[in-house]
N, C-alpha and C positions, 0 to 999 in steps of 0.2 A: 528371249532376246539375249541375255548375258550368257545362257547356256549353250550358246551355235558358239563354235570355234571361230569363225569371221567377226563376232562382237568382241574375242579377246584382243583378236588381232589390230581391229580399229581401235581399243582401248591405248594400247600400246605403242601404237603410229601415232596417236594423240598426245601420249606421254613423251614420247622421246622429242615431237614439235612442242610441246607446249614448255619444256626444259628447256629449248634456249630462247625462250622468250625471259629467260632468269642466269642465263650461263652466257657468258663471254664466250667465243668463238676463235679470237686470235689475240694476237698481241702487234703494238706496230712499237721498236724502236725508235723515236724523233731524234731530230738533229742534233738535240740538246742532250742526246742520249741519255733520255728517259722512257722507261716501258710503260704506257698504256693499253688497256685490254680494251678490245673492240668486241662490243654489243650490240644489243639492237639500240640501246639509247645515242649509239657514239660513241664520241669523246671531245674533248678541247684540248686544244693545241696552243703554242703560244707563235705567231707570225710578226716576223717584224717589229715585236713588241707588244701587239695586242693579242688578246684572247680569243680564237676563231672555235668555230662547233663545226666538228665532220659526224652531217647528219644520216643517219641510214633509213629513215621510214619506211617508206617502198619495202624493205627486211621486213619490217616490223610489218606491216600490212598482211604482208605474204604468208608470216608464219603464224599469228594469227586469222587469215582464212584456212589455211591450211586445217589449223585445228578447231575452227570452228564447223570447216566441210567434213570435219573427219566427226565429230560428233552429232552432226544433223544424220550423216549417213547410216554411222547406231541405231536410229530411230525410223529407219526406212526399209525396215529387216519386212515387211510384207509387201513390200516393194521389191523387190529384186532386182529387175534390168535399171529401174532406177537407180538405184543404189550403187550399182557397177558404173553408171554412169559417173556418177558422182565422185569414187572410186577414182577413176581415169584422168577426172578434171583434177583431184588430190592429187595424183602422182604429175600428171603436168606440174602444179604449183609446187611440190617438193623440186622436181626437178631443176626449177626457175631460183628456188633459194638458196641453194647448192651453188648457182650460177651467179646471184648475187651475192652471196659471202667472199665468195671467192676476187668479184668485181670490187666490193669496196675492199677487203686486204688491199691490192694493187693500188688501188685509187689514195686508200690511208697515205699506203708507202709512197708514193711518188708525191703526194702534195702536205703531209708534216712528218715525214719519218727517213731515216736508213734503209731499214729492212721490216718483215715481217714473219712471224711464225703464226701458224696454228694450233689452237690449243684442242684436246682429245674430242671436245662437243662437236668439231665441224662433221664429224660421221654421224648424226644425229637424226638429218635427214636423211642420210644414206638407211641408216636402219629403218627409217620411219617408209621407206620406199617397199622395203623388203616385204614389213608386212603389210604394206597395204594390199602389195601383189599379193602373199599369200591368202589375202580377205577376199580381193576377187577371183581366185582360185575357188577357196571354198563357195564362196555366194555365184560363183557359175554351177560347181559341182549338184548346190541345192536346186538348183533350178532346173538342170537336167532332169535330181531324181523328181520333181515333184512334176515335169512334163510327159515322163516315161510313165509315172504313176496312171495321170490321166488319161494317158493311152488304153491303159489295160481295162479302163471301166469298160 
């Protein structure tokens, strides 16, 4: 299982998603021009005087599946067209949190902030895409040779 090259690959599509479920992603400027870092937890802001929470769950959802689908697929290595399925559904859901990080930056800034940056983690996902593709590279590759195999019997 650890020894096929597709298992390091989902190791490591795992690691880079399961990192920003611990690493801030951006930063938003507030009015009050103070920097808070944007997580999956959020942050609090202060509105009008009181304390308000900009929540992200739905983030948190996603990149926890993400990495929970990337480690069930580890374990589907005698499975193979499964596994690529599974694979495909991963990069859909990488590709969706790419889309949400990006949605709440905007969202932060427009409703408690000036401006916004991005901090180095938001390519996170982008890597974790990389190799999942090259997982289902090789986990297509395997499947070829072990269908060529059976040919020859």
């Amino acid at each position: 299982m650890i020894q096929r090259i597709q298992s390091l690959y989902l190791i490591l599509a795992m690691a880079c998603m399961g990192l920003l479920l611990f690493l801030p992603f951006g930063e938003i400027i507030t009015k009050s021009y103070e920097t808070v870092e944007l997580g999956i937890k959020g942050f609090e802001y202060q509105n009008d005087g009181k304390t308000e929470i900009f929540n992200v769950l739905p983030l948190t959802i996603m990149l926890s599946l993400s990495v929970l689908v990337t480690f069930v697929s580890i374990f589907l290595f005698k499975k193979r067209m499964i596994q690529i399925r599974f694979n495909v559904f991963n990069l859909i859901i990488q590709i969706g949190s790419i889309g949400l990080m990006f949605f709440y930056l905007f969202q932060a800034s427009s409703v408690a902030g000036e401006s916004w940056s991005t901090k180095i983690w938001i390519i996170m996902p982008l890597i974790a895409m990389i190799f999942t593709y090259l997982a289902i590279r090789a986990i297509g590759k395997d499947e070829a040779l072990v269908r060529s195999i059976s040919r020859m019997r």
